[in-house]
MOPAC internal coordinates of N, CA, C and O (Angstrom, degrees):
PM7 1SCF
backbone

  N    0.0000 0     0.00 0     0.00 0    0    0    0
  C    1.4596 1     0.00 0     0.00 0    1    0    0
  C    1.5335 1   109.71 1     0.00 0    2    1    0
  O    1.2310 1   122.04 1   -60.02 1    3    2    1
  N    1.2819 1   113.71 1   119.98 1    3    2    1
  C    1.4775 1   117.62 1   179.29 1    5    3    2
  C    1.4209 1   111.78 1   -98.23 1    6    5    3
  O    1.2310 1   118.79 1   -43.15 1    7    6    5
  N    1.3224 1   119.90 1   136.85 1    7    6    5
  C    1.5627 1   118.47 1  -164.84 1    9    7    6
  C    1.8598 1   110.21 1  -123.33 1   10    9    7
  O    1.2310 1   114.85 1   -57.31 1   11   10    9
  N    0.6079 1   127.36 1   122.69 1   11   10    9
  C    1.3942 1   152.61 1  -134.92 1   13   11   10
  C    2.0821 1    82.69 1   -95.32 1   14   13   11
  O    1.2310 1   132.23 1   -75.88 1   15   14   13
  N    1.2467 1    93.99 1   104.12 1   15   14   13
  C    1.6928 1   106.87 1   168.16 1   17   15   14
  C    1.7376 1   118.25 1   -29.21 1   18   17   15
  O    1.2310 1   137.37 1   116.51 1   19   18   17
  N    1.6454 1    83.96 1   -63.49 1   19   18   17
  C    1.3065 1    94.16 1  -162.81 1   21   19   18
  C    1.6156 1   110.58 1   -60.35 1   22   21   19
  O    1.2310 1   133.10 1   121.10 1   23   22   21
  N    1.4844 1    92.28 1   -58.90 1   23   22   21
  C    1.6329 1   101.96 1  -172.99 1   25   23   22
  C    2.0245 1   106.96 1   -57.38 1   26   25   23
  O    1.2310 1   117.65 1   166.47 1   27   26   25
  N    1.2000 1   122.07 1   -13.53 1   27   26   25
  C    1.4228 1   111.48 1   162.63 1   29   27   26
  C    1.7177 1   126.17 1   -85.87 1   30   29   27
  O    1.2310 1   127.40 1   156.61 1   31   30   29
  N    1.5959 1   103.36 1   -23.39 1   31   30   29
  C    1.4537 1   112.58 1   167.60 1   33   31   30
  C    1.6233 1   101.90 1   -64.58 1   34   33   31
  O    1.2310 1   120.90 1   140.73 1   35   34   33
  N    1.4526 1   115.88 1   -39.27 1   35   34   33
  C    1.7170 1   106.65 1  -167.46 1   37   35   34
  C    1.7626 1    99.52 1   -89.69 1   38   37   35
  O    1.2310 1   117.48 1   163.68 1   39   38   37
  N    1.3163 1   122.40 1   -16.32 1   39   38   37
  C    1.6826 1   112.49 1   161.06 1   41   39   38
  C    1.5936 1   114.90 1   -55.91 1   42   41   39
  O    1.2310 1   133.13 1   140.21 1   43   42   41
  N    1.1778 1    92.24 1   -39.79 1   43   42   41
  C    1.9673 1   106.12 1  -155.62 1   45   43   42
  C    1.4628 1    90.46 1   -75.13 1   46   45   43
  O    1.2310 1   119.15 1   141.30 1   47   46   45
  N    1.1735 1   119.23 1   -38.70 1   47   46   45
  C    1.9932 1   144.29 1  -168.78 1   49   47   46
  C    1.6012 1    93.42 1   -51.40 1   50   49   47
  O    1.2310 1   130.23 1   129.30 1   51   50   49
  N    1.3206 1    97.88 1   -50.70 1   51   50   49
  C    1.5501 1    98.36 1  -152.66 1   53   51   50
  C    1.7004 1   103.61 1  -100.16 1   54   53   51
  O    1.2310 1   122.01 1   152.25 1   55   54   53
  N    1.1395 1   113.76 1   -27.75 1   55   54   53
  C    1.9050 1   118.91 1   157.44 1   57   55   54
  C    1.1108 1   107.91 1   -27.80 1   58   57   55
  O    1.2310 1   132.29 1    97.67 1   59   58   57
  N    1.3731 1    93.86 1   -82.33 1   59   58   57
  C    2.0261 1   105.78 1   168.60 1   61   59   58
  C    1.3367 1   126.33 1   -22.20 1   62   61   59
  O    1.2310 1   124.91 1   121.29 1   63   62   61
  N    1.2861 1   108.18 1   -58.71 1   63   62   61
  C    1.1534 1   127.79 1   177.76 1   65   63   62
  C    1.4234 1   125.73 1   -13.20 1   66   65   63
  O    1.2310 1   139.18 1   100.47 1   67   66   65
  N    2.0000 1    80.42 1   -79.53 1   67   66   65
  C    1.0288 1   122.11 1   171.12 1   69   67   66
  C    1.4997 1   133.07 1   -32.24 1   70   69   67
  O    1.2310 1   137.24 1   117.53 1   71   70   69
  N    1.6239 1    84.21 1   -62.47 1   71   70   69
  C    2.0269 1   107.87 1  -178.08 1   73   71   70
  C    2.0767 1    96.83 1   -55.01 1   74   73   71
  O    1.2310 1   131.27 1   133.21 1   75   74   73
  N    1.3802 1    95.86 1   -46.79 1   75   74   73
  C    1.6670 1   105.45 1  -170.01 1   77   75   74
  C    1.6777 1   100.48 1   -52.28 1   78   77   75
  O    1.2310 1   122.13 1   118.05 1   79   78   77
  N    1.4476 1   113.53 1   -61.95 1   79   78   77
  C    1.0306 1    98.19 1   162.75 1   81   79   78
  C    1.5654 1   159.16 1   -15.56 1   82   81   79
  O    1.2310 1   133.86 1   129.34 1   83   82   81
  N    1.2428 1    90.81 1   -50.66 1   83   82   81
  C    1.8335 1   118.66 1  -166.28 1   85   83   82
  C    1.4850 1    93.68 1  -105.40 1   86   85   83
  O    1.2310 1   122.12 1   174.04 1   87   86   85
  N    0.8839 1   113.54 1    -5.96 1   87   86   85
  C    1.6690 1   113.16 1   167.16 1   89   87   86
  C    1.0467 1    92.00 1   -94.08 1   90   89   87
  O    1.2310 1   108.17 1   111.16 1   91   90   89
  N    1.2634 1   139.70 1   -68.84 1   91   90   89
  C    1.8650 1   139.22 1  -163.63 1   93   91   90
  C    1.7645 1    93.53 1   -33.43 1   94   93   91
  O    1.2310 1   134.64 1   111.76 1   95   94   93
  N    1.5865 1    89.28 1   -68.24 1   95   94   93
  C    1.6386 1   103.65 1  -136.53 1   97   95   94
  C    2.2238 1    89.87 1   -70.61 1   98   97   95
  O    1.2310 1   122.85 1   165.25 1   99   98   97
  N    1.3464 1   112.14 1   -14.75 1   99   98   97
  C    1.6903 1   102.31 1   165.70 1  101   99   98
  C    1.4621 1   122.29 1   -78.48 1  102  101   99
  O    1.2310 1   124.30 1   164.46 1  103  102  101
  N    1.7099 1   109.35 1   -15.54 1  103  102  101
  C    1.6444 1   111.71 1  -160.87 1  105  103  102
  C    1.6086 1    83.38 1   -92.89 1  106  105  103
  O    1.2310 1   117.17 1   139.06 1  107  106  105
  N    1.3818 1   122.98 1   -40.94 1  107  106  105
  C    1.0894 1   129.48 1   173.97 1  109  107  106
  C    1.8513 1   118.04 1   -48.42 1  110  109  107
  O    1.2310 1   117.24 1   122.30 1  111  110  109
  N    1.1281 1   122.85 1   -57.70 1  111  110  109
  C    1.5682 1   124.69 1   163.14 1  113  111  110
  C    1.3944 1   110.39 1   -48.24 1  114  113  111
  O    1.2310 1   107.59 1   133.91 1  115  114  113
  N    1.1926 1   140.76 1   -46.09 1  115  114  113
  C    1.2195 1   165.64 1   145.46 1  117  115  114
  C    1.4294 1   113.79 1   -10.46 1  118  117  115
  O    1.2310 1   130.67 1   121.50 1  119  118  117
  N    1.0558 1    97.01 1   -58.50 1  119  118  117
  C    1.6679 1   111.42 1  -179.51 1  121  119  118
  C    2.0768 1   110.75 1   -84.30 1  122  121  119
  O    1.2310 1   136.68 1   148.22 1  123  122  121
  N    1.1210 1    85.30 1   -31.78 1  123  122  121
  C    1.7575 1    81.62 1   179.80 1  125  123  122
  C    0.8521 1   118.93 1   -99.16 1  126  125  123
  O    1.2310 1   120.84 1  -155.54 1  127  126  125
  N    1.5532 1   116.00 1    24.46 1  127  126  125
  C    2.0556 1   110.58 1   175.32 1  129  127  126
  C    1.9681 1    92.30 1  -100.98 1  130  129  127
  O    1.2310 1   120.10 1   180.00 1  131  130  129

């Protein structure tokens, strides 16, 4: 199975993303109670 560079840099891209996200949007709940 050959795996396509790019399209795993923009999986891994958007994982990140993600986690960054859900950190924002928890530190964020966090802060407004």
């Amino acid at each position: 199975m050959s795996l396509d560079p790019d399209r795993f840099t923009l999986a891994l891209g958007s994982e990140q993303e993600n986690a960054l996200g859900n950190f924002q949007r928890r530190s964020l709940l966090l802060t407004s109670e």
